[in-house]
N, C-alpha and C positions, 0 to 999 in steps of 0.2 A: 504493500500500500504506500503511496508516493505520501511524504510528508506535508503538512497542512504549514499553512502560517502561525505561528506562536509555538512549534516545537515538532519532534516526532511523530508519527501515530505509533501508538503503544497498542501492542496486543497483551492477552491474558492468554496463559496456560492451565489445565487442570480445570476443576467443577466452578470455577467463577467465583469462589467465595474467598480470594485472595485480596489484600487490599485493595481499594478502586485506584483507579489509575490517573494519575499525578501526583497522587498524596505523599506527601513526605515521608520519608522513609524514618521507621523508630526500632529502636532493640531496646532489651531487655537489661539489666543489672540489679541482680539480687531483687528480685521480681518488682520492681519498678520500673515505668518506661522509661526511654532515655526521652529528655527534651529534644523537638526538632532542630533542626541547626539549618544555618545559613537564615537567619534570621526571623525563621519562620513561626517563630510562635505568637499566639494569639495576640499579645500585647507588645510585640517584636517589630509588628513591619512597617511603623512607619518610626521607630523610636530614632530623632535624630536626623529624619532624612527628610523632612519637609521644608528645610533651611531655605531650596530653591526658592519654593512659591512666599515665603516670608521675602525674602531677599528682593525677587521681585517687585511686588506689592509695595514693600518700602519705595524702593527705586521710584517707582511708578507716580505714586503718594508726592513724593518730595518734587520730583521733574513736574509734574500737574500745579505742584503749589508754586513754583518759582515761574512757568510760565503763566499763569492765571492773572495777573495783573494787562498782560500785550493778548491777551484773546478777545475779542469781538464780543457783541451783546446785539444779537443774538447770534449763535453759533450753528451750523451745519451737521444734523445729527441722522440724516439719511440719503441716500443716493440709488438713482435708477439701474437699472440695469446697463444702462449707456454709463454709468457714471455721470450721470449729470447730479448737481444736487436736486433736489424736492423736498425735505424738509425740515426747520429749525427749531432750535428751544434755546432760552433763556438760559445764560452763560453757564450760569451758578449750577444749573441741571445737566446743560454737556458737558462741561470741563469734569465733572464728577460723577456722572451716572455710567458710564465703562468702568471705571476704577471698582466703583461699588459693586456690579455685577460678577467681576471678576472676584474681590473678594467675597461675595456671599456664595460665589460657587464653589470658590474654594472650601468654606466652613462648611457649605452644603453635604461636599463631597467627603470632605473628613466624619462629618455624625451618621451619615447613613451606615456607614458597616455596623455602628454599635447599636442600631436598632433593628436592623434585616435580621429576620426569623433563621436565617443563613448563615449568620453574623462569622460562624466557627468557619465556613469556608474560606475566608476572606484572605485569612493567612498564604492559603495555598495559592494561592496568584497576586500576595501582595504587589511585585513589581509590577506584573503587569499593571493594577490599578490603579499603584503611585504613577506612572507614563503617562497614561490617559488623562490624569488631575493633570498632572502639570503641564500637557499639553493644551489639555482645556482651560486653562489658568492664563496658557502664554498665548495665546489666541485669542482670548478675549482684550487679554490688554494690546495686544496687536492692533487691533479693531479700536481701544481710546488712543492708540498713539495717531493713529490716521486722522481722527476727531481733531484730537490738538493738533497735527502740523496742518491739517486743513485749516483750522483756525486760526495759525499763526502766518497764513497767506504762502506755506511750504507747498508745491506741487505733488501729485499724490495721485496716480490710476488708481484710482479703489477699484474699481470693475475689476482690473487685470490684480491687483495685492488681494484683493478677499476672496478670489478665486481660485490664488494660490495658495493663497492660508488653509481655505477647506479644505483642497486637495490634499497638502499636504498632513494635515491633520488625521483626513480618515486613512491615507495610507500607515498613517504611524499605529493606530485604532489596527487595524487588518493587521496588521503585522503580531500582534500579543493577542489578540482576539481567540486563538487556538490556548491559550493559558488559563482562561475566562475559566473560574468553577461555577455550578449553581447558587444564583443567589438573586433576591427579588429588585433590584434596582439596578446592574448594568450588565447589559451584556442582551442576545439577542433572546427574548424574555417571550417566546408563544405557549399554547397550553401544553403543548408539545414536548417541547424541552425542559418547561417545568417539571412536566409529573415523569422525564425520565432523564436520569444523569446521562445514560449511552447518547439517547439522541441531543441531549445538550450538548457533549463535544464532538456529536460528528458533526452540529449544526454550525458550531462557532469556529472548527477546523475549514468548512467551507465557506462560509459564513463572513472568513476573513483574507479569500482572493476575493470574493464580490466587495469588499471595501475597500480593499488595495485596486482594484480595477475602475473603481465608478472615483476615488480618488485621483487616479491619474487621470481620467476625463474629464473630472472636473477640471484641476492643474492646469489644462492644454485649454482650458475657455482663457487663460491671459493672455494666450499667443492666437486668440481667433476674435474675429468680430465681433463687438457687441451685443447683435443680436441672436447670435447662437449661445449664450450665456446663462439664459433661464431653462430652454430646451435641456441640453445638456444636463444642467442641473437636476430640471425636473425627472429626466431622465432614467441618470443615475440613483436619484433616492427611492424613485419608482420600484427600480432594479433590484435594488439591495433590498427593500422591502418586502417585494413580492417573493424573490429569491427566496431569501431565509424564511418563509414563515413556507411555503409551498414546500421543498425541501424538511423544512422539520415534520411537516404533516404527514410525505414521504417514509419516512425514514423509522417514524413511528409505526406507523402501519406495518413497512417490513419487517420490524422488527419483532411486531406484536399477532403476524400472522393473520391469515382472513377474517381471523372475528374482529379485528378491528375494525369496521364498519366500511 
């Protein structure tokens, strides 16, 4: 079986009743488990490592406050798909409504694992889920640094930069997507791959070329006209939608044999 995005595909040997497959591996000492290692225990995976998105945020906070004085009243806080603007809001709301988005998604993103009913899987793909914050983190503020140089009369393709950004976003997303454990808030979430772990990672192993490929589609709308921009777009999330939920529906069924309806 050719490997997926976010690692190898893993088979099982014997009656199935072997650890599930990704789980971190544990032994035994003087009949106690051993702790996971490489960071992976429950309270481990983000201990220390979220410095980036503080680090950020700061940056971000102080750059906003020092230029905030030379920004316009009112400010540029939407653009067409041509990149044209269309439309504005009151300084004190642009200059600071990307910053705060960014951080509430950050905080967002940090309290959901300790309430997902799932919460215990969370370990098992901490890295992946630390990437995806942070990429969700640096793309959003990507998106206020465009705000402020627009403001500050810097020139700026938004069309051709926020189409780049997507792109490159959901390729980084495809690429760890195959790491994804079950769990109620990220990852590609039908009734499907909920109610079974198998089809959960054959869905998210496939799950994550259809991101890696509707991201490179998107990417390549900065090097094409304008009006191919929303098409595309519309396109690709159509794609990866429809994909993964059809696919997991698939997948279930073979798995669960004709009585599955």
């Amino acid at each position: 079986m050719a490997d997926g995005p976010g690692g190898p595909a893993v088979t099982s040997h014997g009656s199935g009743a072997g650890p599930e497959a990704g789980a971190p591996a544990t032994s035994t000492r003087g009949g106690h488990a051993a702790p996971p290692q490489d960071g992976q225990g429950p309270d481990r995976d983000d201990r220390g490592r979220d410095v980036l998105e503080w680090l950020l945020l700061a940056l971000a906070a102080l750059a906003t406050a020092a230029v905030y004085p030379r920004l316009p009243d009112p400010m540029v806080i939407h653009w067409n798909a041509a990149g044209q603007p269309d439309g504005w809001a009151p300084r004190a709301f642009a200059a600071w409504f990307g910053w705060a988005t960014a951080a509430g998604t950050y905080l967002l993103l940090k309290v959901l694992p300790s309430i997902d009913p799932r919460r215990a899987n969370y370990p098992r793909f901490a890295g992946a889920y630390r990437l995806a914050r942070q990429i969700t983190v640096l793309f959003l503020l990507g998106v206020h640094a465009v705000v402020l140089m627009t403001g500050l009369g810097i020139p700026v393709a938004v069309d051709r930069v926020i189409g780049l950004g997507v792109g490159l976003m959901l390729i980084i997303m495809g690429n760890v997507m195959g790491q994804v454990r079950p769990n109620f808030f990220f990852g590609i979430r039908t009734p499907w791959t909920l109610s079974s772990e198998a089809v959960w990672r054959k869905t998210h192993r496939a799950g994550g070329w259809l991101f890696i490929l509707a991201g490179l589609a998107i990417a390549t709308t900065a090097f094409l006209p304008p009006s191919w921009t929303v098409p595309v777009i519309l396109a690709s999330v159509l794609g990866v939608t429809l994909g993964t939920t059809v696919y997991s529906y698939l997948v279930w069924r073979r798995l669960n044999g004709p009585e599955a309806g």
